[in-house]
C-alpha positions in Angstrom: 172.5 222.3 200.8 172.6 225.1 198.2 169.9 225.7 195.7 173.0 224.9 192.7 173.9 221.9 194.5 170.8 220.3 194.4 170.3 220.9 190.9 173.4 219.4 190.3 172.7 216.4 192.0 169.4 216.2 190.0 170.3 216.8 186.8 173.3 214.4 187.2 173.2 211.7 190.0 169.2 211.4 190.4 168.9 211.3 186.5 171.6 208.6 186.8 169.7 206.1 188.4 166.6 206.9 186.4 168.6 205.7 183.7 170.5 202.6 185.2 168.4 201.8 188.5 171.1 199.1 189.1 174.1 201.6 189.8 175.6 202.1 193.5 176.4 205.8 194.7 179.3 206.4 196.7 179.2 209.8 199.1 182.8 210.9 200.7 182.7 213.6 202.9 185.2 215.8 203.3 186.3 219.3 205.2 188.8 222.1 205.0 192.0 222.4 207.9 190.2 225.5 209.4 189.2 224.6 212.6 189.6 221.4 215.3 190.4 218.1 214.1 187.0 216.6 215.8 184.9 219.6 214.5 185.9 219.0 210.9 185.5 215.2 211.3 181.9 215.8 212.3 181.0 218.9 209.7 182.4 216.1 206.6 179.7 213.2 208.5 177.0 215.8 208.3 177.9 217.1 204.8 177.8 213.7 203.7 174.2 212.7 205.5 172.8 215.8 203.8 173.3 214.8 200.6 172.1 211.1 201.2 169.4 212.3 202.8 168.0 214.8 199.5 168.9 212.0 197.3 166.8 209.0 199.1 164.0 212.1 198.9 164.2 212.0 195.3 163.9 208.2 194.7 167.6 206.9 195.0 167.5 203.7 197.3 169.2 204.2 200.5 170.5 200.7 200.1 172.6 201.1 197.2 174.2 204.6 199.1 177.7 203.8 200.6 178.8 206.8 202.4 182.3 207.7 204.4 183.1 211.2 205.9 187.1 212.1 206.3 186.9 215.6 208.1 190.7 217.3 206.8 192.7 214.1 206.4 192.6 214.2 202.6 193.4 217.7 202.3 196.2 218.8 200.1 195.3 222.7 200.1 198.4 225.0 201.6 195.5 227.0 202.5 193.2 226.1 205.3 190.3 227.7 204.4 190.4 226.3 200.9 186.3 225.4 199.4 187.6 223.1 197.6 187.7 220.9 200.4 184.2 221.5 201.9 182.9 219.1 199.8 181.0 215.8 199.5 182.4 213.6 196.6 180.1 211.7 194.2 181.6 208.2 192.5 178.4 206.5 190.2 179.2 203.1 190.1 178.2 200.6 187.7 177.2 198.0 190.5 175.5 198.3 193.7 177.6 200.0 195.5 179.3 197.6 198.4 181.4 198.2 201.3 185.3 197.7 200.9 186.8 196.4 204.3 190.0 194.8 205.7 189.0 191.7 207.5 190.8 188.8 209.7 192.4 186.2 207.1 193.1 183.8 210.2 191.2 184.1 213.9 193.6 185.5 217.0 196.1 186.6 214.4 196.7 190.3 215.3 193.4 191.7 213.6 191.1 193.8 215.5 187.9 194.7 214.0 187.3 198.9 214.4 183.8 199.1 216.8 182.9 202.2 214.8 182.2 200.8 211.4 181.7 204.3 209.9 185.5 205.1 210.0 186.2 202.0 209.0 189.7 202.0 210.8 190.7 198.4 211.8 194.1 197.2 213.4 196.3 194.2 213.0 200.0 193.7 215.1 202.5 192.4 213.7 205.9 191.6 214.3 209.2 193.4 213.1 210.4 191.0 210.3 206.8 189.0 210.4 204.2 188.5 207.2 200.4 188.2 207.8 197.5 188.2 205.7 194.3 190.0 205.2 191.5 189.5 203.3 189.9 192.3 201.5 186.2 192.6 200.9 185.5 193.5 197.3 188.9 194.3 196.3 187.9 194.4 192.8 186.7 198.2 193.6 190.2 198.9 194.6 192.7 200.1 192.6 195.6 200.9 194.9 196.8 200.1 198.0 199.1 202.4 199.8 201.1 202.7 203.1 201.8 205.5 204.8 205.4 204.9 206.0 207.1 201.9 204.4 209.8 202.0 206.7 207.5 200.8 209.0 205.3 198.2 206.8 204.7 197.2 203.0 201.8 195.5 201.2 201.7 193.7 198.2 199.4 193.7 196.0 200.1 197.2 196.2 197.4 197.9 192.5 195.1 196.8 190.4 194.5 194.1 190.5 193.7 193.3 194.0 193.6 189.3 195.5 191.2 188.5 198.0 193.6 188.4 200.3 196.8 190.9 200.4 200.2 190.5 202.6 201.6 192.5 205.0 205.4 192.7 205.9 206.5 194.3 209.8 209.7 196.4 208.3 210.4 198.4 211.4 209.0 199.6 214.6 205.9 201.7 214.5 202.7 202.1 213.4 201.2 203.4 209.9 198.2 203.2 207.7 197.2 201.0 204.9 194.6 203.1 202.3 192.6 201.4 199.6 192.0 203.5 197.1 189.6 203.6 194.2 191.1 203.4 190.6 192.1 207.1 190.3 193.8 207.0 193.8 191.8 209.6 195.1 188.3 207.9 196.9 189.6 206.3 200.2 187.2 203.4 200.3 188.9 201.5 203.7 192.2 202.2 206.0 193.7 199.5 208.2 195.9 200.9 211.3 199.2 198.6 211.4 201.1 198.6 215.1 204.9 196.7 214.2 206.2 195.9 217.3 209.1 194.1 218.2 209.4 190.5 219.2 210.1 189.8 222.6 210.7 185.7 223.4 210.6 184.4 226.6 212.1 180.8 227.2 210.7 178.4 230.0 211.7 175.3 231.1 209.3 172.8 233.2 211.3 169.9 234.3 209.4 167.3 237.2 211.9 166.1 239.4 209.4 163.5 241.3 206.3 163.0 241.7 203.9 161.4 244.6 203.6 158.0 242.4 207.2 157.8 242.6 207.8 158.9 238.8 211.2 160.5 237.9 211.6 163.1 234.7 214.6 163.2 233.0 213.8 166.2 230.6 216.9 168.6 229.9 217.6 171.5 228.3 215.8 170.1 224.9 211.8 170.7 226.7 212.7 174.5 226.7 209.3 176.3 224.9 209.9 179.6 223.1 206.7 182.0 222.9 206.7 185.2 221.4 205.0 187.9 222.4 203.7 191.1 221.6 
């Protein structure tokens, strides 16, 4: 970290929470489009760990720190060697600050939870045509929820503010992501991975014709199951 970055962390974040020792930070880490994918992914984690590491050294609790690292996916620059983008972004917010995270609104109902908390990248299935829904851990911290291809799926609430829980609709084959977003739409705070797949049904009959005790089975056409699968 630079000498004038660590000034201006003092003289505005640290002094911050001398002031109001209740606030929440929240650290987003970010890198420029120069380079691999997987090398800017890891320079934005280690951006962001240096700054929550000087801060913890001067006093901030490491408890009410919520950090997230991007690498290039938020860039906007046509340039790829654009500063501006090697950055670590700094929200003060006026509660502790608290993860925001898509999570299962019904068990075996298409969400997967991501192993890797720090990306924060879950997944739920769904069906072409289908409606499921997920709950959103402090949605109140969100104020807009976009998709990346509607074609593919929709969600509404889609702003401010958010329910608890939010609904998804499978429009068309694919896969896309759903982004919360803080109230200026520019913090990502959580990103759920959507796979729309089509539904395939398979029909099976089971009809007993006789059995050893000398029962009989007249089922017909009307004991046929329908599962669907994806």
């Amino acid at each position: 970290m630079k000498p004038e970055h660590q000034d201006w962390l003092r003289s505005n974040v640290v002094a911050a929470f001398r002031r109001f020792p209740g606030s929440g930070l929240f650290l987003q880490g970010s890198a420029s489009r120069s380079g691999a994918n997987a090398h800017n992914l890891d320079l934005s984690r280690r951006r962001v760990e240096a700054v929550s590491r000087f801060l913890t050294g001067q006093g901030v609790p490491a408890g009410q720190i919520l950090t997230s690292f991007t690498g290039e996916e938020l860039s906007s620059s046509r340039s790829g060697e654009d500063e501006r983008d090697r950055a670590v972004t700094a929200v003060l917010l006026s509660a502790p600050a608290t993860p925001v995270r898509f999570r299962a609104h019904a068990p075996l109902d298409g969400f997967e939870e991501s192993p890797d908390r720090a990306r924060q990248l879950d997944r739920l299935t769904i069906g072409v045509g289908e409606t499921k829904e997920v709950d959103l851990d402090n949605g109140g911290l969100v104020g807009v929820l976009t998709t990346g291809n509607p074609a593919i799926a929709s969600v509404r609430p889609s702003s401010f503010p958010i329910q608890r829980s939010v609904t998804i609709l499978g429009t068309g084959g694919g896969s896309t992501l759903i982004e919360a977003r803080d109230p200026s739409g520019v913090v990502l705070l959580a990103r759920l991975l959507v796979v729309v797949k089509n539904v395939v049904r398979h029909s099976i009959a089971i009809h007993v014709v006789r059995d050893n005790a000398g029962h009989s089975s007249q089922r017909g056409t009307s004991s046929i199951q329908q599962i669907a699968t994806r």
